[in-house]
C-alpha positions as CSV (number, residue, x, y, z in Angstrom):
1,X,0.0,0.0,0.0
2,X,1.6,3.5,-0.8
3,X,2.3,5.6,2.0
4,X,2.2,2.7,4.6
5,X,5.3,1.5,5.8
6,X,6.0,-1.4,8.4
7,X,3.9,0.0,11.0
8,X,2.6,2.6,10.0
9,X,0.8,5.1,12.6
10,X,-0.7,7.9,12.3
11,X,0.5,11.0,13.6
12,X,-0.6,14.2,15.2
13,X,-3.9,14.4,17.4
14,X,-4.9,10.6,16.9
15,X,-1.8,9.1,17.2
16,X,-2.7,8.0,20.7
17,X,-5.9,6.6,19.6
18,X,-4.4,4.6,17.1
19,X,-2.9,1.4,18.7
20,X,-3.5,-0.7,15.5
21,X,-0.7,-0.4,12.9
22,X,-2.9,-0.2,9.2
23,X,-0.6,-3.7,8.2
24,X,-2.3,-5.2,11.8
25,X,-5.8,-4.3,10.1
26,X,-5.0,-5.6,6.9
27,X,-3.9,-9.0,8.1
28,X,-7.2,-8.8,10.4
29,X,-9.2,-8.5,7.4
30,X,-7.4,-11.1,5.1
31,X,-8.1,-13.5,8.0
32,X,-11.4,-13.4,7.8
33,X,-11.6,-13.2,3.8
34,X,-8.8,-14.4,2.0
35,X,-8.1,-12.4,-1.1
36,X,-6.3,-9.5,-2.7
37,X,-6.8,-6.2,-0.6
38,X,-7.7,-3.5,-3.1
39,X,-7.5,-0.7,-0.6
40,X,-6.7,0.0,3.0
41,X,-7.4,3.0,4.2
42,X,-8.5,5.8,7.5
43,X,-11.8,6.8,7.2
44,X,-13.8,9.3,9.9
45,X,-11.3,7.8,11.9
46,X,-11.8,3.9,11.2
47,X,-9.4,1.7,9.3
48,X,-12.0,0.7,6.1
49,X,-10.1,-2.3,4.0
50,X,-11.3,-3.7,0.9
51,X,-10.3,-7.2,-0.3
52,X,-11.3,-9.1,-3.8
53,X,-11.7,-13.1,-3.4
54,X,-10.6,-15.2,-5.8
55,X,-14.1,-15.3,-7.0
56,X,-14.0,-12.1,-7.5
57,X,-16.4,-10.6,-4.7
58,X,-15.6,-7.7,-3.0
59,X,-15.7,-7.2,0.9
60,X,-15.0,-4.0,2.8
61,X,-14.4,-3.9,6.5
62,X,-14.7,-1.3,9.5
63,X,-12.0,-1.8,12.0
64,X,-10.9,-0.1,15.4
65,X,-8.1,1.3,15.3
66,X,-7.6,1.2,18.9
67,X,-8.1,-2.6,19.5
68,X,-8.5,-4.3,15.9
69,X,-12.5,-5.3,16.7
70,X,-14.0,-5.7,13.1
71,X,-16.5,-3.3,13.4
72,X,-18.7,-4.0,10.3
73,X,-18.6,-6.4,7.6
74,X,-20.4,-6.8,4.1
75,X,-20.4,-7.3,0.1
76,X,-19.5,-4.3,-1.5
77,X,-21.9,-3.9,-4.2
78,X,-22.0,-1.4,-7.0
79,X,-24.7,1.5,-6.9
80,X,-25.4,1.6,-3.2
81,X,-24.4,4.5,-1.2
82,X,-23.1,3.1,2.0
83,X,-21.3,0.2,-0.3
84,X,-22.8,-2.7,2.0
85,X,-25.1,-5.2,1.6
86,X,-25.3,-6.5,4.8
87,X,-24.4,-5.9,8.2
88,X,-22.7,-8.4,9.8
């Protein structure tokens, strides 16, 4: 992922919140679906990672940066606004 090296941490203001590296949330996501991550990102102050199966479906997460807790789980699908189409 550009612009996250070995551990990356934020900085500034939420660095103390932040006790999850954005490589800890990526692994915590791949464990649950195995698959290419497509993006891996902070959002509103949540890590939000996408992964791609191998069969080509594409799953986004919510995760706490301050513990790793996978906060929300679903199918990404096209044309919906929240890009979820379940909770889980």
């Amino acid at each position: 992922m550009p612009g996250c090296g070995v551990g990356f941490l934020p900085e500034g203001p939420l660095a103390e919140y932040f006790t999850v590296a954005i490589e800890q949330a990526i692994d915590i996501g791949k464990k649950e679906v195995p698959g290419k991550v497509i993006e891996a990102e902070i959002e509103d102050g949540i890590y939000e990672v996408k992964i791609r199966t191998e069969s080509g479906e594409r799953v986004k997460f919510k995760i706490d940066p301050k513990d790793g807790t996978i906060i929300r789980k679903g199918r990404i699908v096209k044309g919906s606004s929240k890009g979820f189409s379940k909770q889980k």
